[in-house]
C-alpha positions in Angstrom: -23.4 165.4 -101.6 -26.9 164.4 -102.2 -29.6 164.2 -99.5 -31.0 160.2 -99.3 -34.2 159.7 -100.3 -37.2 159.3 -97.7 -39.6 156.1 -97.7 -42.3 155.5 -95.5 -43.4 152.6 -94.8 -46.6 151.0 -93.1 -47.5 148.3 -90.9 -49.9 147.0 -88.0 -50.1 145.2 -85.0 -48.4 141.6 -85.1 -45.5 142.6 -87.9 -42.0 142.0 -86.5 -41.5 145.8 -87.6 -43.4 146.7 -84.0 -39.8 145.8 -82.0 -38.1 148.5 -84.3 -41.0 150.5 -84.0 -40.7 150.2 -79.7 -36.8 150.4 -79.8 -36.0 153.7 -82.0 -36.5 156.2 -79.5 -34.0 154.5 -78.0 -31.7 155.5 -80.3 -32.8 158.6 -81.5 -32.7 159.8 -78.0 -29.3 157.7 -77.0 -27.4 160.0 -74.1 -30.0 162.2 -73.3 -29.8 162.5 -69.3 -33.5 163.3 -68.4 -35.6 160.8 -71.1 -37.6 158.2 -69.5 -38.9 155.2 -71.6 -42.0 153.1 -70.6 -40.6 149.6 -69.9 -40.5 147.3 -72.9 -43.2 145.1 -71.4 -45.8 148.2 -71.2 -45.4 148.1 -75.2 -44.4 144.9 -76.3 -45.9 142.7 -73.5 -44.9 140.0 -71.0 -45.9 136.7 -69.7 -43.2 136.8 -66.7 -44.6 140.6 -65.5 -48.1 139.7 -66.5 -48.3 142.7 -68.9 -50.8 143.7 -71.9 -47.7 145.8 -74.1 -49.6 148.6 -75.7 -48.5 147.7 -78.9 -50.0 144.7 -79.1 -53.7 143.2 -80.0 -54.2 142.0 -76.6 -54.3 145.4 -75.0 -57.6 146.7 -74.0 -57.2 150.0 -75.8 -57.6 148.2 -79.3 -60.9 146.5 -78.2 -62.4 150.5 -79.4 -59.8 151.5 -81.7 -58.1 150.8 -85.2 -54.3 151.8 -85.7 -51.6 152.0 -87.7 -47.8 152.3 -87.7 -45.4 154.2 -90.0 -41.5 154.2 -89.9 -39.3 156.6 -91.8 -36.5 156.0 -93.4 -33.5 158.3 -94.8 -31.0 155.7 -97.1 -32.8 152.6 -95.7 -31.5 154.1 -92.0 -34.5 154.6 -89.6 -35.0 158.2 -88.7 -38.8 158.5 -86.7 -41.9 157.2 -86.4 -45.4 157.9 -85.9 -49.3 155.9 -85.1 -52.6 156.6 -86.4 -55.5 156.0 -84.8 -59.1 156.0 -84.6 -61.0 155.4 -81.2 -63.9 154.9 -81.9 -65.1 155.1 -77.7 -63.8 158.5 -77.8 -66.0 159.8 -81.4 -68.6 158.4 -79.9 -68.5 160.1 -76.3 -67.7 163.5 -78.4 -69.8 163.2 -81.7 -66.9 163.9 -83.1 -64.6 162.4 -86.1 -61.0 163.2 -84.7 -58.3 160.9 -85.7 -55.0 160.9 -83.7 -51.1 160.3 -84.1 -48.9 159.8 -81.4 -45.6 157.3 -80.6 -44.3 160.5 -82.5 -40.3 160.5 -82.5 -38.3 162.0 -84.9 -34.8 163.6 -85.9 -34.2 167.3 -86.3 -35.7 166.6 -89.9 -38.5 168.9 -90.8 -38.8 166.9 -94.1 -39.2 163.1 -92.6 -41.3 165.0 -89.8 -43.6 165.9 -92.5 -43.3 162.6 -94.3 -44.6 161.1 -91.1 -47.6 162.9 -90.4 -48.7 163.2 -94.2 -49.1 159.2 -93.7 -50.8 159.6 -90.9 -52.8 162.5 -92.0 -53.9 160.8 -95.1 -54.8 157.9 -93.4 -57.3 159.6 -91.1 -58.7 161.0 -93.9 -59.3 157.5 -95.6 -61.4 156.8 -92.8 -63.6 159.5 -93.1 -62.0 162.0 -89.9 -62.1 165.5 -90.1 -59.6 167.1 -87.9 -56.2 165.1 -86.4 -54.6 165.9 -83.1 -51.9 164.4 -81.3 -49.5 163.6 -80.2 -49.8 161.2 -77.4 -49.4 157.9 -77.2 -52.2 156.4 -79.6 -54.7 159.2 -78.2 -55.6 162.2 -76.3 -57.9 160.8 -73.7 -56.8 162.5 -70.1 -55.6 159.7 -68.8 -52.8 158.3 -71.5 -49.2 159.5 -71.6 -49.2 162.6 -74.1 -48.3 165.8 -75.1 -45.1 166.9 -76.5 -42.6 169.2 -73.7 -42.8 172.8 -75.0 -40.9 174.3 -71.5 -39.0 172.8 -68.6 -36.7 170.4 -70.9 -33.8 170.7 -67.8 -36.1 168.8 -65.5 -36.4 164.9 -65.9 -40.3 163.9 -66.3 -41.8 161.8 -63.6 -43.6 158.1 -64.5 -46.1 158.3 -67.0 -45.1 162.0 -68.9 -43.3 162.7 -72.0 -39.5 164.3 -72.8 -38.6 165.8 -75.8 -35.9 167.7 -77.9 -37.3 170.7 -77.8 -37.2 170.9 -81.4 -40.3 169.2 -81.9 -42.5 171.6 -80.9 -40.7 173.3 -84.1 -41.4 170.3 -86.3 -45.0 170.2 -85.6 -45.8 174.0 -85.6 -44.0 174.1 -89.0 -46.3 171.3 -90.3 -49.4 173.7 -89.8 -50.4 172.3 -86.4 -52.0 174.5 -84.0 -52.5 175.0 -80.0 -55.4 172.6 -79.0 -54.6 172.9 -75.4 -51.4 172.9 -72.8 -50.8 170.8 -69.4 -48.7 172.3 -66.7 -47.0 170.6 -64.0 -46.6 172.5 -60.7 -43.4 171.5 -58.6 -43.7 171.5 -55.0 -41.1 171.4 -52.9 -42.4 170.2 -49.2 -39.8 172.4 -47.2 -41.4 175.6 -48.8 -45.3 173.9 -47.9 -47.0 176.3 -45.1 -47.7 172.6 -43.6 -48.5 174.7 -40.4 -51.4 176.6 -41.8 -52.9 173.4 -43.5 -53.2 171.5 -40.5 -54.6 174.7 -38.8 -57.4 174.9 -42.0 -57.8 171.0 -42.5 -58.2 170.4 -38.8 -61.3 172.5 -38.6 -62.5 171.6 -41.9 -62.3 167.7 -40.9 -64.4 168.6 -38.1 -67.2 171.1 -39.8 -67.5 168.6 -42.6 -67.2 165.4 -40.5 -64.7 164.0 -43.0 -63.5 160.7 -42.3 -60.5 159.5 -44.4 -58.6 156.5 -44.8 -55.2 155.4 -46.7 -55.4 152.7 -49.9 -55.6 149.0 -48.7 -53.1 146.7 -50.7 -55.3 143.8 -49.6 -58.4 145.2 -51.2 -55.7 146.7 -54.2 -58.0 146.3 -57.3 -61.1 147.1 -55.4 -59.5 150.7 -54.5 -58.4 151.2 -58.1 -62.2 150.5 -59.2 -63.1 153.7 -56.2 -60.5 155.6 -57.7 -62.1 155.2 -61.2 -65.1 156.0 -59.9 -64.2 159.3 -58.4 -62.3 160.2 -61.4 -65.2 159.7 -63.6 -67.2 161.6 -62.1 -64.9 164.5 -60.9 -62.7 164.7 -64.3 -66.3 164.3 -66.5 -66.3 168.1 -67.4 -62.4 168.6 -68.3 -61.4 168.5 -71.9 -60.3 165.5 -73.4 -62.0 163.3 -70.9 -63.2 159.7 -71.4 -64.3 157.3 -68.7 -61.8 154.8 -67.8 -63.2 151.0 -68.6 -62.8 147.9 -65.9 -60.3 146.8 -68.4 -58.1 149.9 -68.5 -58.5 150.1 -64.7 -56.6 146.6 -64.4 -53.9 147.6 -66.7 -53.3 150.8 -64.9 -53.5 148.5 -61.6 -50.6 145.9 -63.1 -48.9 149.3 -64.0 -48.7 151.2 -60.8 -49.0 147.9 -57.7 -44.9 147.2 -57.7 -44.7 151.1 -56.8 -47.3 152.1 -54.8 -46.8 153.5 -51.5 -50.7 153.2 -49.7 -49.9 156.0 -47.2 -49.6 158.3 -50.0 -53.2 157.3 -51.5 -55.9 159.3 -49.4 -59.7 158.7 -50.0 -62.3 161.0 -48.0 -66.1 159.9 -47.0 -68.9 161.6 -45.7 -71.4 160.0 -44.5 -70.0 156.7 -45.5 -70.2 158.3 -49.3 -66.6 158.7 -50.9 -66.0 162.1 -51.9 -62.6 162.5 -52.8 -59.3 160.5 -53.5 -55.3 162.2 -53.5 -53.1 159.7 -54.6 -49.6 160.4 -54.8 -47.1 157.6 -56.5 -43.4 157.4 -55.6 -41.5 158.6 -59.1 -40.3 154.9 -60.5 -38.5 157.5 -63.4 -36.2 157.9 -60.7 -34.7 154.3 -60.9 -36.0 153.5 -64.2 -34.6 156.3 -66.1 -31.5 155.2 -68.3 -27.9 154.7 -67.2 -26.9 154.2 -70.6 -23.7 152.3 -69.3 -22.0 148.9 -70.9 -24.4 146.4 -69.2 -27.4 148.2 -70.5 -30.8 149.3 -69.7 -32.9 145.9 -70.2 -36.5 145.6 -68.2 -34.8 143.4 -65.4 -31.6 145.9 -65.1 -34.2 149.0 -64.7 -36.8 147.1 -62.4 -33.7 145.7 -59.9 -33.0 149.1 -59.9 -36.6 150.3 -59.0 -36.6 147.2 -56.2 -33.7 148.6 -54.6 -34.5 152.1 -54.4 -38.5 152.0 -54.3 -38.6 153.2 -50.9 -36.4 155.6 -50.7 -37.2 157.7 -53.9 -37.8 161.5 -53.0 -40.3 162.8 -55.3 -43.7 162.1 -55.2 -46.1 162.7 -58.6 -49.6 163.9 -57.7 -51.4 161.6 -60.3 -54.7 161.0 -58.8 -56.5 164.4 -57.3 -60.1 164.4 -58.0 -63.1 166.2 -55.7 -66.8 164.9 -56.6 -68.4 168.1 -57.8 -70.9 168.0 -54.8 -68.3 168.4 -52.1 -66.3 170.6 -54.3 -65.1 174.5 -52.1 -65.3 172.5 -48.9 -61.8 172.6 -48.4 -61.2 168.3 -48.5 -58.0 168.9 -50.6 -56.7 170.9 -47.6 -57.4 167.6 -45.3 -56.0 164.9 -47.7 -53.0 166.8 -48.8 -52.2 167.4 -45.2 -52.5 163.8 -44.5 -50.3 162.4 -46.9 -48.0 165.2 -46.2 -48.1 164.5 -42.6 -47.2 160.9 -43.8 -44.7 161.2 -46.4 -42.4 163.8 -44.7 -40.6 162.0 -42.3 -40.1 158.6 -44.7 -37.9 160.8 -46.9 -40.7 162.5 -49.4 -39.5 165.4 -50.3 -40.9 167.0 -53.8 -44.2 166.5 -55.0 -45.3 167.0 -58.8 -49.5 168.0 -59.4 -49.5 167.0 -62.9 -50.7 166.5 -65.7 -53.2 169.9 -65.2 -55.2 171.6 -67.7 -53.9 174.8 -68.2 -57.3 176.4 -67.6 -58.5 174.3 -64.3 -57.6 177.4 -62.0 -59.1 175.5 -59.1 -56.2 172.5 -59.0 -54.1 175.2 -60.3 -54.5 177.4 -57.5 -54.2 174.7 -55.0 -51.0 173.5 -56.2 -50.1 177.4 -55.6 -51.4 176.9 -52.4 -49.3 174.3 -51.5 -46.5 176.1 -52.2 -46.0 174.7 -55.8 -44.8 176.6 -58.6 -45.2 175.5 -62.8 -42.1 174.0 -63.6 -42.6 172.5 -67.2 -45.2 173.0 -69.9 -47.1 169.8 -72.3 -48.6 170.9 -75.6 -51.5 169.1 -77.3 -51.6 170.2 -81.1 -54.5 169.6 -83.7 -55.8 170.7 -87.2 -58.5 170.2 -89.8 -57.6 167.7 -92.2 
């Protein structure tokens, strides 16, 4: 029988091809019982949740980036996709001219895999970049959703990480990609935590340090997100694939993350009035949001009644924000803030925490994650080459 012939095809932001573009991973990925979509209104948008959709113009990435879109097709029949992108904020914080794919999704077909990232290859190259890397979800800055899952597929992601077949990492090394850099993620389970010997350590280091520490204020919501931001830009600055977070992409994260947040579990530290640090833990909305793929479906208000009915009673706990100004760095604050948000978060029901995403060369969050009686559960891989 003869194999059906591939065509690519091209489009941007604003053609009615972006809905297919949003809704095939939905069924190239149908009955898979750990994948974890965004929510249709973090890519398409939404007047009714307020939301900028990532695939639209209105989202603040696009205000320093161009894109493009590609869909592959096997017999007219839809079989992947792929994004190319330049951002220009990030060439410009590097010097560099490294062009990106991502929204990369794809059948067990090494062929339309290629077909996919020769568009997007050649695309980059029209615009004049030298190497491509990917994929995330337009980029590779640290704080998007990226990566593709080389190890730990039996283990459902938590919000904002990627699942995969595991065949992808197959598809992409057989394109001629190579290793740019992997993300762990430590699992920690809070019944193995020495909790016991923290408090012993973080009690004297509170004292020695005169560390004063306070949870988030939902009052003052978007003026916390802002002090977050502000000690991740400076505390992240040195770690590869960094780039500052704007105002704008602050708010976004902030219309993101508010429905979910549990305050108790966000933990900034001050000295002398100066913040220092910030360990911000967000109940896993994966774990009501995650697919039931049953009759009456998995629509944005099915999945979010879910997330409303569950949101305080959801066990695991993904260690998003963990960033030490480099001044007060070796002081031992993590000790004192994760003791504190483990002293909270035990007895309402917490019970797993996830450090993630980590470089796989910062030994020092690495190490602590150890410390806390974590070990690396599942494995990211960021791939790149010259073009």
């Amino acid at each position: 029988m003869a194999i059906e012939q591939l065509t690519v095809e091209e489009f941007g932001l604003g053609d009615p091809r972006i809905k297919e573009f949003a809704r095939l991973p939905w069924v190239l990925n149908h009955g898979d019982p750990c994948w974890t979509p965004p929510l249709n209104a973090d890519l398409l948008g939404s007047k009714l949740l307020g939301a900028k959709g990532m695939l639209t113009a209105e989202h603040p990435y696009h205000k320093h980036a161009d894109v493009t879109h590609f869909i592959v097709r096997r017999g007219g029949r839809a079989v992947g996709r792929v994004s190319a992108a330049v951002n220009h904020r990030f060439n410009e914080y590097y010097k560099a001219k490294i062009g990106f794919f991502g929204f990369y999704e794809v059948e067990n077909d090494p062929e339309a895999s290629a077909a996919l990232l020769d568009a997007a290859r050649a695309w980059l190259l029209e615009r004049g970049m030298t190497s491509m890397r990917g994929p995330g979800e337009y980029s590779n800055a640290t704080h998007e959703r990226q990566g593709v899952l080389i190890d730990g597929f039996e283990f459902c992601p938590t919000v904002e990480l990627t699942h995969n077949p595991p065949y992808y990492g197959d598809l992409l090394d057989g394109y001629g990609l190579d290793k740019a850099k992997d993300y762990v993620a430590y699992l920690v389970p809070v019944d193995m935590t020495p909790i016991d010997r923290i408090g012993r350590v973080a009690d004297k280091i509170r004292k020695r340090e005169h560390i004063v520490t306070r949870q988030a204020d939902m009052k003052h919501f978007e003026e916390d997100v802002r002090l977050v931001i502000q000690i991740y830009n400076e505390a992240w600055a040195d770690n590869w694939g960094y780039l500052p977070i704007t105002e704008d992409e602050a708010d976004a994260l902030a219309e993101t993350l508010k429905p979910i947040v549990d305050p108790g579990l966000v933990r900034f530290a001050f000295i002398d009035d100066e913040p220092v640090a910030v360990f911000g833990g967000i109940p896993d909305p994966n774990w009501a949001l995650r697919p039931r793929w049953k009759w009456y479906g998995d629509s944005d208000a099915v999945r979010l009644a879910r997330l409303l009915a569950v949101r305080r009673h959801i066990p695991r706990v993904r260690i998003m924000f963990f960033g030490i100004r480099p001044k007060w760095r070796r002081i031992g604050v993590d000790a004192v803030l994760y003791h504190e948000c483990f002293s909270y978060g035990y007895p309402r029901g917490y019970r797993e925490g996830e450090p993630s995403l980590l470089l796989e060369d910062n030994v020092m969050v690495r190490r602590a994650s150890a410390t806390m009686g974590g070990h690396q559960y599942k494995t990211w891989r960021i791939y790149e080459m010259p073009i």
